[in-house]
C-alpha positions as CSV (number, residue, x, y, z in Angstrom):
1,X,66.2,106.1,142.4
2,X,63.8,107.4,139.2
3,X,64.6,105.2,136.3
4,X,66.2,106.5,133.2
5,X,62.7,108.1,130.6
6,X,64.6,109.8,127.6
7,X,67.7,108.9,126.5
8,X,69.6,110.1,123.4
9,X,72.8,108.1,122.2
10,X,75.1,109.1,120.2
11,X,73.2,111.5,118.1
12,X,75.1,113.8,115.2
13,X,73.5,115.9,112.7
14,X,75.1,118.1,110.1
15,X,73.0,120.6,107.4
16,X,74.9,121.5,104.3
17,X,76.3,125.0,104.1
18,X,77.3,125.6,101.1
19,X,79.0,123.1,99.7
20,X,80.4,121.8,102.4
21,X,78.5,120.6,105.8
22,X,78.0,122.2,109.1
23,X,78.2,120.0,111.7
24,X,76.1,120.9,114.5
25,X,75.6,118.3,116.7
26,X,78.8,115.4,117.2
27,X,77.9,112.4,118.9
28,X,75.7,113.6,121.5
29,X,74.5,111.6,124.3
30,X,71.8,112.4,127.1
31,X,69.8,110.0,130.0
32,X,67.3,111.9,131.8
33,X,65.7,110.8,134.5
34,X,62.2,110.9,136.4
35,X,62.0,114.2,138.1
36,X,64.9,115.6,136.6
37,X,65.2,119.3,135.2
38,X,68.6,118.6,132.9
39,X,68.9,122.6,131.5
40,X,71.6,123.6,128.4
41,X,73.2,126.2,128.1
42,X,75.5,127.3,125.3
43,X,75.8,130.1,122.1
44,X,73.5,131.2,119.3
45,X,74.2,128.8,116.8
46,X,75.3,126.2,118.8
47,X,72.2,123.3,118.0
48,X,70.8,123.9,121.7
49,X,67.2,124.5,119.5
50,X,68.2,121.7,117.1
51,X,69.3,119.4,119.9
52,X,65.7,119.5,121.5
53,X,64.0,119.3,118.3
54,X,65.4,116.0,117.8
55,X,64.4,114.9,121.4
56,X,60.9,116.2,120.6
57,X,60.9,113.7,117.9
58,X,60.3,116.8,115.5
59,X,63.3,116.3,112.6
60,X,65.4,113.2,111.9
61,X,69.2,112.7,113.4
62,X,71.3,111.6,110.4
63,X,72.8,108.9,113.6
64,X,71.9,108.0,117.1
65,X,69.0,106.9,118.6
66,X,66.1,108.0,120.7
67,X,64.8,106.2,123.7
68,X,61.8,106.6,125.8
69,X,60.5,104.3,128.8
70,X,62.9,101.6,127.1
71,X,61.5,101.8,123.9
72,X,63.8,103.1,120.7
73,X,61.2,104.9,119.2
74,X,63.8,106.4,117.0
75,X,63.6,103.3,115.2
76,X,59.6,103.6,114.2
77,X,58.2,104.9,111.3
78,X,57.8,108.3,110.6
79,X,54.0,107.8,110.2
80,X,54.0,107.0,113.8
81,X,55.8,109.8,115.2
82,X,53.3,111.9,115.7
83,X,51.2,109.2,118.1
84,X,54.5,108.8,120.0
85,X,55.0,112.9,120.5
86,X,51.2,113.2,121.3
87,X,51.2,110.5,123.7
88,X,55.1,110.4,125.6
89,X,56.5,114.6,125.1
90,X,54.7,118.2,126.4
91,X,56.3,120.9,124.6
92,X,57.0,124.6,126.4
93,X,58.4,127.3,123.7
94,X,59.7,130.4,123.9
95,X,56.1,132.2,123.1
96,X,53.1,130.9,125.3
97,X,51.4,130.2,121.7
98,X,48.1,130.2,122.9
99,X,44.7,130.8,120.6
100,X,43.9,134.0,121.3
101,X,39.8,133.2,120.6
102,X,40.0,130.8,123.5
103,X,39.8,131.5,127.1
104,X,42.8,130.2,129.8
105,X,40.7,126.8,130.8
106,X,40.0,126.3,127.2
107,X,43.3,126.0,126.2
108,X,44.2,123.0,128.6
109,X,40.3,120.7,127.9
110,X,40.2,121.7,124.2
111,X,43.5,119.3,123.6
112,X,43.1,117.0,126.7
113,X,42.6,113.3,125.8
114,X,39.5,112.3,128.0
115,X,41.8,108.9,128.9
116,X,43.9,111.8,131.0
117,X,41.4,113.9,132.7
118,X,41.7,111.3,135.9
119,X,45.4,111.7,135.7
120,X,45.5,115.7,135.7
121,X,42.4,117.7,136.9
122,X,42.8,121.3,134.8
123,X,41.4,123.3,137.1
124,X,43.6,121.9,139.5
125,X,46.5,122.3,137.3
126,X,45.2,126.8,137.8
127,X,45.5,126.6,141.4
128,X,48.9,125.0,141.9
129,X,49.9,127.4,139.4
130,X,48.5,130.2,140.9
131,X,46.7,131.4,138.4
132,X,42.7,130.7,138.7
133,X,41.6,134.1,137.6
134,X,43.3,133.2,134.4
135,X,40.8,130.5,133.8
136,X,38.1,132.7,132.2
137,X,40.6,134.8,130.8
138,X,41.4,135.3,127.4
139,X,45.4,135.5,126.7
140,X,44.9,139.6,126.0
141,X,43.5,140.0,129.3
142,X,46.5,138.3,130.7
143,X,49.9,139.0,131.4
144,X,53.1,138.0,129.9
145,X,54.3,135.3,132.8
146,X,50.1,134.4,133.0
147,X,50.4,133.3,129.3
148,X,53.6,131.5,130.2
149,X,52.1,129.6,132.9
150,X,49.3,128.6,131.0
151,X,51.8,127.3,128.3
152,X,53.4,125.1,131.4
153,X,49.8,123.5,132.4
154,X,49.2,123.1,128.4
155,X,52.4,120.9,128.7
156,X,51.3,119.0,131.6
157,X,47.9,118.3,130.6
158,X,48.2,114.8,128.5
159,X,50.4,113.6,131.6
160,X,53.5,113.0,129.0
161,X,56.7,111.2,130.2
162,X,58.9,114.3,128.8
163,X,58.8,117.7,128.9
164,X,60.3,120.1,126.4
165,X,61.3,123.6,126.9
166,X,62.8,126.1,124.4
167,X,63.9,129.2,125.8
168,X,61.0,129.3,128.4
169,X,61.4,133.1,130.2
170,X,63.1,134.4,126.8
171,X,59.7,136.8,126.4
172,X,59.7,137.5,130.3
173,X,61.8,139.4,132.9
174,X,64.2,138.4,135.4
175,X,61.6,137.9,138.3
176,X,58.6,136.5,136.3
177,X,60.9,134.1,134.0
178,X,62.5,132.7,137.6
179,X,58.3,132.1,138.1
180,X,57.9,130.1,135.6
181,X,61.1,127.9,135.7
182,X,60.5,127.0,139.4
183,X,57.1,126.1,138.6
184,X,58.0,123.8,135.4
185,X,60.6,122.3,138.2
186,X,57.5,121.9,140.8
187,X,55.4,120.6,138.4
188,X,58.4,118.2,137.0
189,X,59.2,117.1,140.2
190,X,55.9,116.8,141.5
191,X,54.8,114.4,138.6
192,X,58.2,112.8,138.0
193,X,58.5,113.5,134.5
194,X,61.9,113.8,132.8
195,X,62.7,117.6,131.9
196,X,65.2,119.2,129.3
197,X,65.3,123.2,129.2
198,X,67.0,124.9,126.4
199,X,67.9,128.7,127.9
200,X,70.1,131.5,127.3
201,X,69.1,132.4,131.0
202,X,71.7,131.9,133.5
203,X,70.0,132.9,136.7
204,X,67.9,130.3,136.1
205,X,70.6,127.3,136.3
206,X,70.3,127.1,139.4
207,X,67.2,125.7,139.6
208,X,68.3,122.7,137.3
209,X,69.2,119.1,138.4
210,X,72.0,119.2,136.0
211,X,73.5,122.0,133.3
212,X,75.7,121.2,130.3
213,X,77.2,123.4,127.5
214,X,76.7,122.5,123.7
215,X,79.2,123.5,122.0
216,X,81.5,122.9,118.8
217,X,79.2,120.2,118.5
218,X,80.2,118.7,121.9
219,X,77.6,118.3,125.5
220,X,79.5,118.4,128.8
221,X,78.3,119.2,131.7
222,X,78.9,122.0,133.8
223,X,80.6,120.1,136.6
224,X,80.2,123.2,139.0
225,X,76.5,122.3,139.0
C-alpha cells in the first residue's frame, strides 16, 4: 500500500467579518496517499479554495498542522516556505496561466530544476499528453483544453510529492474538462504523487479515489464514492 505524502490535522481558520469572525474551516483533517486523486466538492463560500491554499503552503492556518513525507513542515519558518512549495507541491489553477511570449515546451524547461530533467523528460511529458504539436506553440495558437494540459505537465515537471488543483476544467466544457481530469489522474497515478482537486464539477467525481464535502466548516466524505 502507497504510504501516507500530505497530511493535514486538525486545521481551522477563521477571517474576521466585521466584528465578529467567520469561521471557515473547523478542525479539518486530510491523509492523502501515493497515487491518490482525493477531489472536494462543496458551495461557493465554503473554504474549498482556502482549504487548498493552506495545503499549498500559501497562507498560515491559525491551528493544525501540515505534514509532508513525515516531515511537519508546518512547523518551519516562513522564510523557508517557499523552498518547501518549490521542491514537494505542483500547482494546477483554474486558468492554464501560461506566458503568453513563451512557446508550449518553453513553459515546462524555463522553470525545470536541471536536478529533475532525469526524473521527467518534457518532451515526453507532450506525448503522453497528447499534445506534441503544442510544443512549438504559443498559448494563442492553442486551444482552451491545450493550455490546460500544458498547465498539467507544468505541474508535473519538478517531480513534486503533491499536486494541487483549483477548479481545473472551470474554463473548459464538459468533454475537454473530463480530458484533463483523467489525464491529471494518469499522470498522478502513473507517478504516484498524492492529489487534491478542488471542483464545482460533478461529472468529474467519478474519476476521484475519494470525494468529500466542505461544509459549515466540516470535511466528510462522500461515502457513496
Amino acid at each position: 500500500m502507497s504510504k501516507t505524502i500530505l497530511k493535514l490535522e486538525h486545521i481551522t481558520k477563521s477571517y474576521q467579518d466585521g466584528s465578529g469572525k467567520n469561521l471557515v474551516l473547523n478542525d479539518v483533517s486530510l491523509d492523502v496517499n501515493g497515487g491518490e486523486l482525493v477531489a472536494i466538492v462543496g458551495p461557493s463560500g465554503s473554504g474549498k479554495s482556502t482549504f487548498l491554499t493552506i495545503a499549498g503552503m500559501l497562507l498560515s492556518p491559525d491551528a493544525g498542522a501540515i505534514t509532508i513525507n513525515g516531515e511537519r513542515v508546518s512547523d518551519s519558518k516562513k522564510k523557508n516556505w517557499t523552498k518547501i512549495r518549490h521542491e514537494h507541491i505542483g500547482f494546477i489553477f483554474q486558468s492554464h496561466q501560461l506566458l503568453p511570449y513563451l512557446k508550449g515546451l518553453e513553459q515546462l524547461t524555463l522553470f525545470q530544476d536541471k536536478k529533475n530533467r532525469d526524473k521527467v523528460n518534457a518532451p515526453d511529458m507532450f506525448t503522453e499528453l497528447g499534445i506534441e504539436k503544442c510544443k512549438n506553440q504559443y498559448p494563442s495558437e492553442m486551444s482552451g483544453g491545450e493550455k490546460q494540459r500544458i498547465a498539467i505537465a507544468r505541474a508535473f515537471i519538478n517531480d513534486p510529492d503533491i499536486i494541487l488543483a483549483d477548479e481545473p476544467t472551470a474554463s473548459l466544457d464538459g468533454a475537454r474538462g473530463r480530458q484533463v481530469v483523467e489525464m491529471i489522474r494518469l499522470e498522478v497515478k502513473k507517478r504516484e504523487k498524492a492529489a487534491v482537486m478542488v471542483t464545482h464539477d460533478e461529472r468529474v467525481l467519478d474519476l476521484a479515489d475519494r470525494v468529500y464535502r466542505l461544509e459549515n466548516g466540516a470535511l466528510t466524505q462522500n461515502n457513496e464514492k
